[in-house]
C-alpha positions as CSV (number, residue, x, y, z in Angstrom):
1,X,20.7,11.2,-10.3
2,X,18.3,9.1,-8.4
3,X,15.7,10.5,-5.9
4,X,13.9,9.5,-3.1
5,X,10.4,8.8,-4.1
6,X,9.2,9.2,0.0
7,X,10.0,12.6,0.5
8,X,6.5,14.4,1.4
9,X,6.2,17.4,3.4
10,X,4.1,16.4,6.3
11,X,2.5,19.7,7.2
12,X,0.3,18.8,4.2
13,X,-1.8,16.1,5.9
14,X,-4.0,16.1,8.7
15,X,-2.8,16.6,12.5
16,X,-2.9,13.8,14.7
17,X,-6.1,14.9,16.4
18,X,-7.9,14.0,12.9
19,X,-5.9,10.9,12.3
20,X,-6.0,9.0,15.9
21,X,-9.6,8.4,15.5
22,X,-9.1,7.2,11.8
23,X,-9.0,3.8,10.9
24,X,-6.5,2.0,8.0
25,X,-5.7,-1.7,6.5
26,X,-2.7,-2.9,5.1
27,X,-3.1,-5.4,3.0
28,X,0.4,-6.9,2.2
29,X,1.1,-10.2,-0.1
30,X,3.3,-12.7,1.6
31,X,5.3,-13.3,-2.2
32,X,8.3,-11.6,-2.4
33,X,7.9,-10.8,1.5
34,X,11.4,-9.6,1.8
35,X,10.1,-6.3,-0.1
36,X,6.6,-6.2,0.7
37,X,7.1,-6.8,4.4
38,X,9.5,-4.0,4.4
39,X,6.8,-1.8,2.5
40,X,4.3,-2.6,4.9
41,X,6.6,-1.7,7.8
42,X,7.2,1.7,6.1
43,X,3.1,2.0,6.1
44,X,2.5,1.1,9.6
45,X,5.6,3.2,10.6
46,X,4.5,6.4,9.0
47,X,0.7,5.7,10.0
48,X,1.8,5.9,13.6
49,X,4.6,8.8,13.3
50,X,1.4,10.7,12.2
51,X,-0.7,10.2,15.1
52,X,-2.6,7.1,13.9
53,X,-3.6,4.7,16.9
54,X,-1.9,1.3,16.9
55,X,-5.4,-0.3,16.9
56,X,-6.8,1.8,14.4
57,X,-4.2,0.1,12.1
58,X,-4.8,-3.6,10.7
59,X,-2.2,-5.2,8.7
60,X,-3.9,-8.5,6.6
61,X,-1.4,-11.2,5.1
62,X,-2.5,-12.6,1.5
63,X,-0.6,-15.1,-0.3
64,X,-0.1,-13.1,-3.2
65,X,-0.7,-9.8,-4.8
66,X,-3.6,-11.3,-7.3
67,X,-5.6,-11.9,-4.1
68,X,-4.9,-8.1,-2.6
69,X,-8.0,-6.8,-5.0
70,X,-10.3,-9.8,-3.1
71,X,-9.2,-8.8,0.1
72,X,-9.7,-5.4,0.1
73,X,-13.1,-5.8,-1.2
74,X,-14.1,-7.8,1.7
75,X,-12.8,-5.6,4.1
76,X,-14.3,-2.9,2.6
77,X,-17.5,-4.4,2.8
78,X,-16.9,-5.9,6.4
79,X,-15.1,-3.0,8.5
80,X,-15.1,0.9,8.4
81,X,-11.4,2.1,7.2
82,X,-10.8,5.9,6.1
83,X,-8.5,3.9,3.7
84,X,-6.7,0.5,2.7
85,X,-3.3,0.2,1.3
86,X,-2.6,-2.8,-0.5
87,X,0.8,-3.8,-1.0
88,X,2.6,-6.2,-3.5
89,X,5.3,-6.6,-5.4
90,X,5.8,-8.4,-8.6
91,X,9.1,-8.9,-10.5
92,X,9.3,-9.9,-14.4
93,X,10.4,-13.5,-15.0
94,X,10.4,-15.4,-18.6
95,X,6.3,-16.6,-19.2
96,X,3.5,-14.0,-19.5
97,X,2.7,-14.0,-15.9
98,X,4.1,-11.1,-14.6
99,X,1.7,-9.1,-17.2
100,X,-1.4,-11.3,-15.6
101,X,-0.7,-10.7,-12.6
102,X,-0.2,-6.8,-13.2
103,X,-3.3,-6.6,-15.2
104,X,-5.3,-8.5,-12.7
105,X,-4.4,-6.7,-9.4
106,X,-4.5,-3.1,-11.4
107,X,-7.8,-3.2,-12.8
108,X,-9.0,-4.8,-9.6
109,X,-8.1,-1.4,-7.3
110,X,-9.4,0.9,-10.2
111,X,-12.8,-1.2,-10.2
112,X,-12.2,-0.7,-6.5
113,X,-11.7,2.5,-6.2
114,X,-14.6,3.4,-9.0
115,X,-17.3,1.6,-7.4
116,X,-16.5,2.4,-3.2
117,X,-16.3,4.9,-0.9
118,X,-13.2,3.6,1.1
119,X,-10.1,4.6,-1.3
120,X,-7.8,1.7,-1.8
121,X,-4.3,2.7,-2.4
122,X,-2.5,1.1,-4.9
123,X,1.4,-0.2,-3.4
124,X,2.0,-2.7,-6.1
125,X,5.5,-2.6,-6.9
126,X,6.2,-4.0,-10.9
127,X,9.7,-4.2,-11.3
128,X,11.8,-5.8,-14.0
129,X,14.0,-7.6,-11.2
130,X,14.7,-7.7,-7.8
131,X,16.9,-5.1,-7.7
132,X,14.2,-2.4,-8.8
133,X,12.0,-3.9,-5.8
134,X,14.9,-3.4,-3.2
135,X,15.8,-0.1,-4.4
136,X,12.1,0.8,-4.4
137,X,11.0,-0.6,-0.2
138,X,13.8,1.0,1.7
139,X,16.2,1.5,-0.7
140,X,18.2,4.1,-3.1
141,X,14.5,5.2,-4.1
142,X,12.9,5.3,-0.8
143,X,9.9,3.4,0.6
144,X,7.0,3.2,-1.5
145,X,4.9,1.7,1.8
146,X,5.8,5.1,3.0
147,X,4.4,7.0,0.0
148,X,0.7,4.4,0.2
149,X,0.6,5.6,3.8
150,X,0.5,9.1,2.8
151,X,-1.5,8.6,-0.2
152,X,-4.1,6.8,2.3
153,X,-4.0,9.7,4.8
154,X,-4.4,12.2,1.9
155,X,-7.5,10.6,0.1
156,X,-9.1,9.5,3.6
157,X,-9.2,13.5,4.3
158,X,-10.3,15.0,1.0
């Protein structure tokens, strides 16, 4: 049995009179952009079903998910967000890499996350192939841009 990881009940987040004056990032890796572009669609998507203003949302391109952690530290020091979601997706090959990059981008958020007062929301798929990443940005297993969004809406009102 497989479930749909997106599935949130939305009566638990704020109403659209808190969110429309909130502001969010989406910071979205260009590698792999098939999935992550699809994740960030899901994000933006479910930022404005819940009453977020189009311009309070801005979506940032990086070229990969190691530089999402950079990113988000500059635009945490350079804007006002209530949150930023970072998204990336990074699938197992054959060389030590994938465990790099994984290591690199996940201490990054926590060190992020420890040390600000903007939560960044980590939306870092780590799949052991490709088809774990479909199944995981629109797929089988929902949308986990979705889930970031709500996770970003969730720790922005705490």
């Amino acid at each position: 049995m497989t479930t749909d990881l997106s599935k949130y009940d939305p009566t638990q987040l704020p109403g659209a009179d808190v969110l429309r004056r909130q502001r969010y990032a989406i910071i979205v890796a260009d590698w792999n952009a098939e999935i992550t572009y699809a994740m960030a669609q899901g994000a933006r998507d479910t930022f404005l079903q819940h009453g977020v203003d189009e311009e309070n949302i801005t979506i940032v391109h990086v070229p990969g998910t190691v530089e999402l952690t950079y990113a988000a530290a500059r635009y945490m020091e350079r804007y006002d967000f209530a949150a930023i979601v970072v998204i990336g997706c990074v699938i197992q090959g054959d060389t030590p890499h994938f465990d790099y990059v994984c290591q690199s981008v996940t201490q990054g958020v926590a060190m992020l996350n420890a040390k600000g007062d903007t939560p960044v929301i980590f939306s870092v798929l780590t799949t052991l192939n490709r088809q774990q990443a479909l199944d995981r940005c629109g797929g089988k297993l929902g949308n986990k841009g979705i889930e970031g969004a709500v996770t970003a809406i969730k720790m922005a009102n705490l």
